[in-house]
C-alpha positions in Angstrom: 67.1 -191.9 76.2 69.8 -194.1 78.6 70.4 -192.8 81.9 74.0 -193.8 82.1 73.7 -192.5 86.1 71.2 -195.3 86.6 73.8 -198.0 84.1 76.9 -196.6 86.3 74.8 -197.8 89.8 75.0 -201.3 88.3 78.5 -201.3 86.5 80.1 -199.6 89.7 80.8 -195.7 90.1 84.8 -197.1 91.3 86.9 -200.3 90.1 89.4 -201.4 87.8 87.5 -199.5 84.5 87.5 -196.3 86.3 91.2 -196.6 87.3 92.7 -197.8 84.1 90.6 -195.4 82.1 91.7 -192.5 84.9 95.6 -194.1 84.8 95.3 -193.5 80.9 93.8 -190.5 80.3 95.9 -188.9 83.4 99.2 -189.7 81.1 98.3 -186.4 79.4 98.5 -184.3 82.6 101.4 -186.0 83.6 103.3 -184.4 80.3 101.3 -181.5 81.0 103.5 -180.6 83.8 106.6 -181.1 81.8 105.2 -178.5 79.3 103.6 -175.8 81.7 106.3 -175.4 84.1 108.9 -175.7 81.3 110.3 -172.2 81.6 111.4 -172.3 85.3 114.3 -174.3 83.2 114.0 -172.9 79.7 113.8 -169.6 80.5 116.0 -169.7 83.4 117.8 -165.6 84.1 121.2 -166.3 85.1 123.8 -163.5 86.4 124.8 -161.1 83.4 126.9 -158.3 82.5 128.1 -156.9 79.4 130.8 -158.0 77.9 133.6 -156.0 78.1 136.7 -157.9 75.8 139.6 -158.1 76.5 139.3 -157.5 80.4 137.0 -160.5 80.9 139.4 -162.7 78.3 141.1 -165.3 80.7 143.9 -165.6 78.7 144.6 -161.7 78.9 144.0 -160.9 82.4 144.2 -165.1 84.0 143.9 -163.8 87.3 140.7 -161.5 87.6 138.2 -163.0 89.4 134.5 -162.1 88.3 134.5 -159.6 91.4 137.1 -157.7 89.7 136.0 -157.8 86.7 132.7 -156.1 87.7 134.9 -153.8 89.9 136.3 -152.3 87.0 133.4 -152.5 84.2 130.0 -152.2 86.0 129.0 -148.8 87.2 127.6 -149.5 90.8 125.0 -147.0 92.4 123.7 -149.3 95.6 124.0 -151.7 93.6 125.6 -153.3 90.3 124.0 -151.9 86.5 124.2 -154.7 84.8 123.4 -153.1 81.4 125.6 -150.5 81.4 129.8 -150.3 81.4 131.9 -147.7 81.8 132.7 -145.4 78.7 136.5 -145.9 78.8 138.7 -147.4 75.7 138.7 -151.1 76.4 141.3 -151.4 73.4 144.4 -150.0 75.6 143.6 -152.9 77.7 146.3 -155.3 77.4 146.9 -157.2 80.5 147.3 -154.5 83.0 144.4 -152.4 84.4 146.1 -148.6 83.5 143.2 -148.6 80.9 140.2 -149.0 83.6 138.2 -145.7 84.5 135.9 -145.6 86.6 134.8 -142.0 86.4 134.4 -142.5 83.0 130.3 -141.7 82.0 128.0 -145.2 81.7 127.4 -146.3 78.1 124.9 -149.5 77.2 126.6 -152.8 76.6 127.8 -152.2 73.1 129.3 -155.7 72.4 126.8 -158.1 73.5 126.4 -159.6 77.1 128.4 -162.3 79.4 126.1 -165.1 80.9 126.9 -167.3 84.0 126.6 -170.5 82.6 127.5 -172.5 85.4 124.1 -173.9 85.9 122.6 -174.0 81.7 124.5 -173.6 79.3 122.1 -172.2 76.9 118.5 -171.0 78.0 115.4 -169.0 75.6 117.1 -165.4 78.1 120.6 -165.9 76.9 119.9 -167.3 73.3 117.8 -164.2 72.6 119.2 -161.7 75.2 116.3 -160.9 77.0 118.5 -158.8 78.9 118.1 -155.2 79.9 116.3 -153.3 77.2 115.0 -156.5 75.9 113.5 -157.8 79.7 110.2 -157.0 78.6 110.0 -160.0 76.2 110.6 -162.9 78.9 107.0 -161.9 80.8 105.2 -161.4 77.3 106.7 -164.5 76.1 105.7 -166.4 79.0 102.3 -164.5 79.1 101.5 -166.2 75.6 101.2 -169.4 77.1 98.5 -168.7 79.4 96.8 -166.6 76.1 97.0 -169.6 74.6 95.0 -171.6 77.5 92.4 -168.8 77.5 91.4 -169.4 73.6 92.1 -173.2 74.2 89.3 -172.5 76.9 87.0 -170.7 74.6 87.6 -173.2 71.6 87.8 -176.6 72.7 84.9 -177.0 75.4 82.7 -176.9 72.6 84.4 -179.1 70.3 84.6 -181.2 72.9 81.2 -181.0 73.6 79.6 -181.2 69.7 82.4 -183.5 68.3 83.3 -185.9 71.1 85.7 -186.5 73.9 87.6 -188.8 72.1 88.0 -187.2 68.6 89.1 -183.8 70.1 91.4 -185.6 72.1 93.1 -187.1 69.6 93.1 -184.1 67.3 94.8 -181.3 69.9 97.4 -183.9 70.9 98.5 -184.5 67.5 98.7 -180.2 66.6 100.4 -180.2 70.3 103.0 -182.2 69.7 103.7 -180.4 66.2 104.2 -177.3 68.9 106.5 -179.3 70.8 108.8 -180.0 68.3 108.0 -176.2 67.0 109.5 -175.1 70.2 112.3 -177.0 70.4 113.5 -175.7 67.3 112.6 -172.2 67.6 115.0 -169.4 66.4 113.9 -166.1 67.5 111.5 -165.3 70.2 108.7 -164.6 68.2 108.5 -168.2 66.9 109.2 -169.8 70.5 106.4 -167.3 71.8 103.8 -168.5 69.1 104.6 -172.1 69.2 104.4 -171.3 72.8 100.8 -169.7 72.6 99.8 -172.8 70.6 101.0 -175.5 72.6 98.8 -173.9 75.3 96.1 -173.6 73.2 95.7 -177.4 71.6 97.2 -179.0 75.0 94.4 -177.4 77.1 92.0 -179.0 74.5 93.1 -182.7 75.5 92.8 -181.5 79.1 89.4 -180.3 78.8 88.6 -183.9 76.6 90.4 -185.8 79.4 89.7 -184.4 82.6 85.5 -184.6 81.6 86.0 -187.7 80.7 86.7 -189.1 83.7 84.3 -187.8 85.8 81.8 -188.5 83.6 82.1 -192.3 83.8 83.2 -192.2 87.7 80.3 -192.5 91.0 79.8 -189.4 92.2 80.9 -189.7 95.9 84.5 -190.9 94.0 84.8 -187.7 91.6 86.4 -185.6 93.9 89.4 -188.5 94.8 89.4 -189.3 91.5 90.0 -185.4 90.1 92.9 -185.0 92.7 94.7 -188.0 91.4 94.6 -185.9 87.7 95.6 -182.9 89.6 98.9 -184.9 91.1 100.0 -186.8 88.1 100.6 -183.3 86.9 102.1 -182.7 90.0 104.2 -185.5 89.2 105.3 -184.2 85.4 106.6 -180.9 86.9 108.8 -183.3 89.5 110.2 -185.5 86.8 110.6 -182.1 85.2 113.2 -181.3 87.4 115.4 -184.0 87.0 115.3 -184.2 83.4 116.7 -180.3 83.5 119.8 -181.7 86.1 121.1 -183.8 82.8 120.2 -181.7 80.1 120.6 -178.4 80.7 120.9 -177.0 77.0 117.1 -175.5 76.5 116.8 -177.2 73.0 117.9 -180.5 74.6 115.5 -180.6 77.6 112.7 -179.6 74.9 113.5 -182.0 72.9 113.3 -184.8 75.5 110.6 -183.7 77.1 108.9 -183.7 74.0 109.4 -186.9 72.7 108.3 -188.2 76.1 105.0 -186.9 75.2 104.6 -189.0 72.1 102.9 -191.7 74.0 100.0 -189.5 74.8 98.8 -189.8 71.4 98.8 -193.7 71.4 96.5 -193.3 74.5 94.2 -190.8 72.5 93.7 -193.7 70.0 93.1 -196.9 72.0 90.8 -194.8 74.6 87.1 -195.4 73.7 84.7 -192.4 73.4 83.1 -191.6 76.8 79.8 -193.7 77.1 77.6 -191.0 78.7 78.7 -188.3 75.8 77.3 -191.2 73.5 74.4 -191.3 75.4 73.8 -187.6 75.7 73.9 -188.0 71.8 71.7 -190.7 71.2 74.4 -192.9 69.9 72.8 -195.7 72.0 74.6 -199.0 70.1 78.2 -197.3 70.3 77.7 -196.1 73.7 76.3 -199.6 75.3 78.8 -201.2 73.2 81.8 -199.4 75.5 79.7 -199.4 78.6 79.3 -203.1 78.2 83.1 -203.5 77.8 83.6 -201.2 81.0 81.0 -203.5 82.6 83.4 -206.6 82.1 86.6 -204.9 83.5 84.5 -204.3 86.9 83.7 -207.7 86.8 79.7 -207.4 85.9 77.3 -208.0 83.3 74.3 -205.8 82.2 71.4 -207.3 81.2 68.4 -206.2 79.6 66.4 -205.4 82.2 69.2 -202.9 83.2 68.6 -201.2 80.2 65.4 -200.7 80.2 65.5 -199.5 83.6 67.9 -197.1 82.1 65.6 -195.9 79.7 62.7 -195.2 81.9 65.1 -193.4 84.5 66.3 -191.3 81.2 62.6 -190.0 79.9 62.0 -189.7 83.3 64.4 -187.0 84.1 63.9 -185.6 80.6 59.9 -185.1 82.0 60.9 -183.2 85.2 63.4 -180.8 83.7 60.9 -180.0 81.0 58.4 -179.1 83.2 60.7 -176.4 84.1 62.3 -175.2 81.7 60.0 -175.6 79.2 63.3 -176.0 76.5 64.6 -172.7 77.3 68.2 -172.5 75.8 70.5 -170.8 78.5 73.5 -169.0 77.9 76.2 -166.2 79.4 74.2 -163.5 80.3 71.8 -166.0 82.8 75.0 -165.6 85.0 74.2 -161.7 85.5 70.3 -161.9 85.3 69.2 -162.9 88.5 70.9 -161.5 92.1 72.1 -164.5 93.7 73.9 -166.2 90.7 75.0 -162.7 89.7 76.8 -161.9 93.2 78.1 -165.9 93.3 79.5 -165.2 89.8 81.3 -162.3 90.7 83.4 -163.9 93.5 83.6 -167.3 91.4 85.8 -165.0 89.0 87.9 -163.0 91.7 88.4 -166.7 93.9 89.6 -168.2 90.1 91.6 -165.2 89.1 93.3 -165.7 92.7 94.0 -168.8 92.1 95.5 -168.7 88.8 97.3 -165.1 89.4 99.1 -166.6 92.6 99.7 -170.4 92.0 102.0 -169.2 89.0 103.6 -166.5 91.0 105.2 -169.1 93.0 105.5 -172.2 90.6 107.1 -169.4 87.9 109.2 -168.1 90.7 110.9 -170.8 92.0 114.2 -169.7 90.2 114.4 -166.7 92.4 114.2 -168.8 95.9 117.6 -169.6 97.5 118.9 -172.6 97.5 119.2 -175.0 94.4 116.7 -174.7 91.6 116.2 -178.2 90.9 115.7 -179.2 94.6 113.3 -176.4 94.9 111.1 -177.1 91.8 111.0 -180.6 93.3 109.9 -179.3 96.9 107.5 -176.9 95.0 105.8 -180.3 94.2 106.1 -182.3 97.5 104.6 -179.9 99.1 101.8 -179.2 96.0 101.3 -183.4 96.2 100.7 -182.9 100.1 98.1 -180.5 99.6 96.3 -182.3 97.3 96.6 -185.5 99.5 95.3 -183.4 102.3 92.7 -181.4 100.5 90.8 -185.1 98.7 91.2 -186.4 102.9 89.2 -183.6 103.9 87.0 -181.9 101.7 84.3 -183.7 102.7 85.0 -183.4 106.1 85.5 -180.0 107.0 83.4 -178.4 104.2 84.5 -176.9 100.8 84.0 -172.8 102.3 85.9 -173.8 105.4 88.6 -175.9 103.6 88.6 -173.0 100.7 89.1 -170.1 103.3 91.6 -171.8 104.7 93.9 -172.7 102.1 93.6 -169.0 100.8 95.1 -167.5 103.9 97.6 -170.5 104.5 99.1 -169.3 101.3 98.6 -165.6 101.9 100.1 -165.6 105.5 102.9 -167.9 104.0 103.9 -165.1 101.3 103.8 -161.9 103.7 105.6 -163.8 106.3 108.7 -165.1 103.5 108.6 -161.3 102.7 108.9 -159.9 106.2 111.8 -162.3 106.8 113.6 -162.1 103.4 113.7 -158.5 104.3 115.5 -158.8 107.7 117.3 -161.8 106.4 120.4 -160.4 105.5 123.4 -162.9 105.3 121.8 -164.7 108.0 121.2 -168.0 106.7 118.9 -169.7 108.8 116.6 -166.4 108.3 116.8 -167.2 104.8 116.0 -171.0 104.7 113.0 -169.7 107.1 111.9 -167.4 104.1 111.8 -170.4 101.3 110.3 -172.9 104.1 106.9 -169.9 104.3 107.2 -169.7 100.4 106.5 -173.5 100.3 103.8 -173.6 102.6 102.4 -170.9 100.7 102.5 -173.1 97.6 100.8 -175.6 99.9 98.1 -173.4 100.7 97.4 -172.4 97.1 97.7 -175.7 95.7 94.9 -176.6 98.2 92.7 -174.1 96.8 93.1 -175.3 93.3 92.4 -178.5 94.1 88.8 -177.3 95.9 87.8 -174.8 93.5 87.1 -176.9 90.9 84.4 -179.0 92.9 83.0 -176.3 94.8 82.2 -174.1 91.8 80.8 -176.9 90.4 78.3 -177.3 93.5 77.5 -173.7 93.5 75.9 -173.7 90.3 72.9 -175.5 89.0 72.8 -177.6 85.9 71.2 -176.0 83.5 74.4 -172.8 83.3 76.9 -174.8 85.2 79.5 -175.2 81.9 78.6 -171.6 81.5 80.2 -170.9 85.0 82.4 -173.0 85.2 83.9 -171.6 81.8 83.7 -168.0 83.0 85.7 -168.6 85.9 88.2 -170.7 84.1 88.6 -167.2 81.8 89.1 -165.2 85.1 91.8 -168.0 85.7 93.8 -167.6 82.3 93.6 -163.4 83.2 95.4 -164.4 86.9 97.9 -166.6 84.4 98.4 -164.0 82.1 99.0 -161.1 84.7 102.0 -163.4 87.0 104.9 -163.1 84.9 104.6 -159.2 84.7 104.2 -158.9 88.3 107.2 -161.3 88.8 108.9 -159.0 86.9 108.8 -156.2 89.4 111.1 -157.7 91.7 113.8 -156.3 89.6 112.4 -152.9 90.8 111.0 -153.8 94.0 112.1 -157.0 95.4 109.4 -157.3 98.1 106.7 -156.0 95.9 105.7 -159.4 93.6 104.9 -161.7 97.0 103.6 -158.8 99.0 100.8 -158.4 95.9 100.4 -162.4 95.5 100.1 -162.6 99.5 97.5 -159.6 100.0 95.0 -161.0 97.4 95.4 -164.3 98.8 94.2 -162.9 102.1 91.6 -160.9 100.9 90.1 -164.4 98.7 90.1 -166.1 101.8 87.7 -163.4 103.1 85.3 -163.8 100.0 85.9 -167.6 100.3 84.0 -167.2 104.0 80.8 -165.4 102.0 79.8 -168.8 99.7 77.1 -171.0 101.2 78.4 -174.6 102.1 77.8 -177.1 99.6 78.8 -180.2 101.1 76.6 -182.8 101.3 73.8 -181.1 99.8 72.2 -182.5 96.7 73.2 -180.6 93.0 71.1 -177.8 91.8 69.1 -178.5 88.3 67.5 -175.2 87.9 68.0 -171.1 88.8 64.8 -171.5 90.8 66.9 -173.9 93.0 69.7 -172.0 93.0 68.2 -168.7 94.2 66.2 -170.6 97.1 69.5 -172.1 98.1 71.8 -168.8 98.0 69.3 -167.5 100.1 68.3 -170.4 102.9 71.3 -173.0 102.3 68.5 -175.4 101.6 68.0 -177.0 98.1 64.1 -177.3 97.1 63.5 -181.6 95.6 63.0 -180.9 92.1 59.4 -182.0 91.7 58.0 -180.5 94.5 59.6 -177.2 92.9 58.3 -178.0 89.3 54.7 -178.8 91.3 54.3 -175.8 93.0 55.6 -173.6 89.9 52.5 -175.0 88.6 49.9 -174.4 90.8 51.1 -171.0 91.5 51.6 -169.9 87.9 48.2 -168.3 88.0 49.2 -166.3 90.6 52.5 -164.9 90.4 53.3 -161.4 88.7 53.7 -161.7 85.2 55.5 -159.9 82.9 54.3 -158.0 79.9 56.0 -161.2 77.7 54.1 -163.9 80.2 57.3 -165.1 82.0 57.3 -165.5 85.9 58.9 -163.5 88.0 61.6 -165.3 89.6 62.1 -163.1 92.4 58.2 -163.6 93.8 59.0 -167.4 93.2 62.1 -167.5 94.8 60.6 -165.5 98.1 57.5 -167.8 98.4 59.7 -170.7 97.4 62.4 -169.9 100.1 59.2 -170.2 102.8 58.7 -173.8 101.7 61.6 -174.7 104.9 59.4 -177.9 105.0 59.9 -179.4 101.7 62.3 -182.3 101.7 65.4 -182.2 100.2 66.6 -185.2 98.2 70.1 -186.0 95.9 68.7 -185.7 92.6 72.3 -189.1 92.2 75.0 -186.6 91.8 76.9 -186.0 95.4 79.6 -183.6 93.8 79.9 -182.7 89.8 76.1 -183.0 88.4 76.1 -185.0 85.3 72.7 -185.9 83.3 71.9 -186.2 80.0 71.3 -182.5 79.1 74.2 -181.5 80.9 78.3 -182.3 80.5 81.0 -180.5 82.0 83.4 -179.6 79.2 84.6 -176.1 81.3 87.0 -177.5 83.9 90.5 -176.5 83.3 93.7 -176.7 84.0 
């Protein structure tokens, strides 16, 4: 078997390969951030009232203002009830106001509702009046997307895995696109919420497909640069978003445009070659040292046969050392729960991930509901998310992924309570209120920080052989934070203060958990749980060999189990003793990728 680790030393772990594959395959998250963020615009709630003919006809009554109008219609109890009118015969109302009483009982709107549409003209809330006693469609709708990134989650990392990076690529950007368009012409709700579920669903896939592939054909040291510059081209996609809704501002319209702007993906899906290592990794050795030796040109080198040979002997002699430890045990969900210090890691892994997810939409989602313009907003939303990812690939390797981690967790979380504190005294005072939307957006800077660590970190906190596995459990944890935002944006029709106050306090709170994780940086990746236990436990990560060596010559005596396994708590104790041993970089500095193992579980 090739090691492509030892092929990508010679080819280069960064040049012009690695950034035109990257530039590429990126196009997909680019798009991806037209399509996520899509119902800041699409699903836009403007002001509403019922509609209460012929008071609110212009030509009847030219000279009513829309103060007067809800003066006279709108029951008001502290504030205006937008979904009920007053009871009285609007058909004696011919152009003077004898026929308005307001001591008349409330009724519901009876004739349908009046929309501002002074900034869309048509949006998914006033096509299908999700209004009122139909509100509780716009969070489920939007829920559906993030369902539909939970089973893309479950599905596609797999397919991705047994079929190929390349051929599920292809395949969910072709069914995505169908949602696109499915979308765009959607009817009801119900369609527009399936189609919606879907396009999560099959678009997560190509993420999964893209995303892997990158870092599996970048050097380590450059994976974490080059997973931020995936991260912002998204970052990007929401941006361009935001102009594209400014000129079309008819939800079908801006679909439809988005949508055919993500017809080019697919051509990039075709003329992309597989990834080399996956063809490694499946013993397709003449396919994969076919595209290797084309990635080889682009950086300007050629492989010879004495490369490859080297590559084999690196390959079987991995293959030997993780044998002697694992003896071809198969691995799965449960090994995340069996042993104490993986257990307890995977247990914050899911609450940091849920965080994440659960308050990085309740901003993006929210930015409707800031003051100020909605397109300039979005657009700051993702400055400010493009800063934090500039600042977070600058120093994560600096200041340490728990420090870094911590820190963007409580930016964000200090940055929501504050904007709630001062939205609260605000009032009509303006500068109070520009305060309040300048600590939402460094809140989104904060949170958008975190994202942009927690993918690596996790990575580094679990060893090879269930690193997928964890990686994929906190991603579900993820989809559950997704899912839960647009309900709990919701309450701020009850509460106002109550959505940011909940997204703020569990951001502090992950910061806290985010302080309990043993530093990663700079240590060399974990291969086994015997590793990982020793290293929850001293910070210090046991050279492989010397591990597999002395699992040998103590086998005889450590306590053994009525079905002859060792105990891995007696082997992680003596093992943790071993302070001497050295520690060496088994070649992976952040992601570990080897030919047993890769990543199909980082999402987005």
């Amino acid at each position: 078997m090739i090691s492509f680790d030892s092929i990508l030393a010679k080819i280069g772990g960064i040049g012009l390969c690695q950034f035109l594959v990257c530039g590429l395959l990126s196009s997909h998250n680019f798009v991806g951030g037209f399509h996520t963020l899509a119902t800041v615009f699409i699903a836009y709630e403007p002001d509403y009232r019922c509609q209460v003919p012929p008071i609110d006809n212009s030509t009847v009554y030219p000279n009513l203002t829309e103060s007067d109008i809800l003066n006279y219609t709108t029951p008001y109890d502290g504030s205006y009830q937008y979904c009920y009118k007053y009871g009285y015969d609007y058909n004696t109302c011919d152009g003077t106001l004898s026929c308005a009483n307001q001591s008349a009982n409330s009724i519901q709107c009876d004739q349908g509702y009046w929309y501002d549409r002074s900034i869309f003209t048509e949006t998914v809330i006033t096509e299908f009046n999700l209004v009122c006693q139909r509100s509780y469609l716009i969070p489920l709708s939007t829920s559906m997307y993030y369902v539909g990134m939970l089973v893309g989650s479950f599905l596609f990392g797999n397919v991705a895995d047994r079929y190929g990076r390349k051929p599920t690529f292809i395949v969910t950007t072709i069914l995505a696109i169908g949602c696109y368009f499915g979308t765009t012409f959607s009817i009801s709700v119900e369609m527009y919420s399936v189609f919606r579920a879907l396009l999560a669903a099959f678009r997560y896939g190509g993420t999964i497909a893209t995303f892997v592939y990158i870092m599996e054909i970048v050097g380590a040291k450059y994976r974490t640069m080059f997973g931020m510059i995936y991260h912002i081209t998204y970052v990007w996609g929401f941006m361009v978003l935001s102009g594209l809704a400014y000129v079309w501002r008819d939800w079908h319209e801006l679909m439809f445009v988005i949508s055919v702007l993500s017809v080019p993906v697919l051509f990039v899906a075709i003329a992309v070659p597989e990834s080399p290592r996956w063809l490694f990794a499946m013993e397709r050795e003449k396919q994969g040292m076919k595209v290797t030796n084309i990635y080889a040109k682009l950086n300007g080198v050629k492989l010879t046969d004495e490369d490859w040979n080297e590559a084999r002997k690196a390959g079987e002699e991995k293959l030997n050392e993780l044998s002697q430890l694992d003896s071809g045990k198969k691995y799965s969900f449960l090994d995340l729960f069996k042993t104490p210090g993986i257990r307890l890691t995977t247990f914050k892994v899911m609450f940091s991930w849920f965080v994440n997810s659960f308050v990085y939409y309740g901003i993006s989602l929210n930015a409707g509901s800031l003051a100020g313009d909605i397109f300039v907003n979005n657009t700051l939303n993702g400055v400010f998310e493009f800063a934090s990812y500039v600042f977070c690939w600058l120093t994560l390797d600096r200041i340490g992924r728990r420090r870094l981690l911590s820190g963007m967790y409580f930016v964000s979380g200090v940055g929501l309570l504050a904007s709630v504190i001062v939205n609260e005294y605000a009032g009509d005072n303006q500068s109070l209120i520009t305060l309040g939307v300048v600590f939402a957006f460094i809140a989104k800077f904060g949170i958008s920080g975190a994202f942009g660590c927690i993918y690596n970190f996790t990575s580094e906190l679990y060893p090879t052989v269930v690193r997928s596995t964890g990686m994929g459990n906190g991603s579900v944890a993820s989809r559950i934070g997704g899912i839960s935002a647009p309900y709990v944006i919701s309450l701020q029709n009850i509460i106002t203060w109550l959505p940011n106050s909940l997204f703020g306090s569990f951001a502090v709170i992950a910061g806290v958990v985010a302080l309990s994780y043993p530093e990663t940086n700079g240590k060399p990746i974990m291969e086994t749980i015997e590793q990982a236990e020793i290293f929850y436990k001293t910070g210090e990560v046991v050279n492989l060999s010397e591990l597999a060596n002395n699992a040998k010559k103590e086998n005889d005596s450590q306590p053994v189990s009525e079905n002859g396994a060792v105990d891995l708590g007696e082997l992680s104790s003596n093992s943790s003793k071993e302070k001497e041993l050295p520690v060496d970089s088994l070649g992976c500095d952040n992601l570990g990728f080897n030919q047993q193992e890769t990543v199909t579980s980082v999402q987005f």
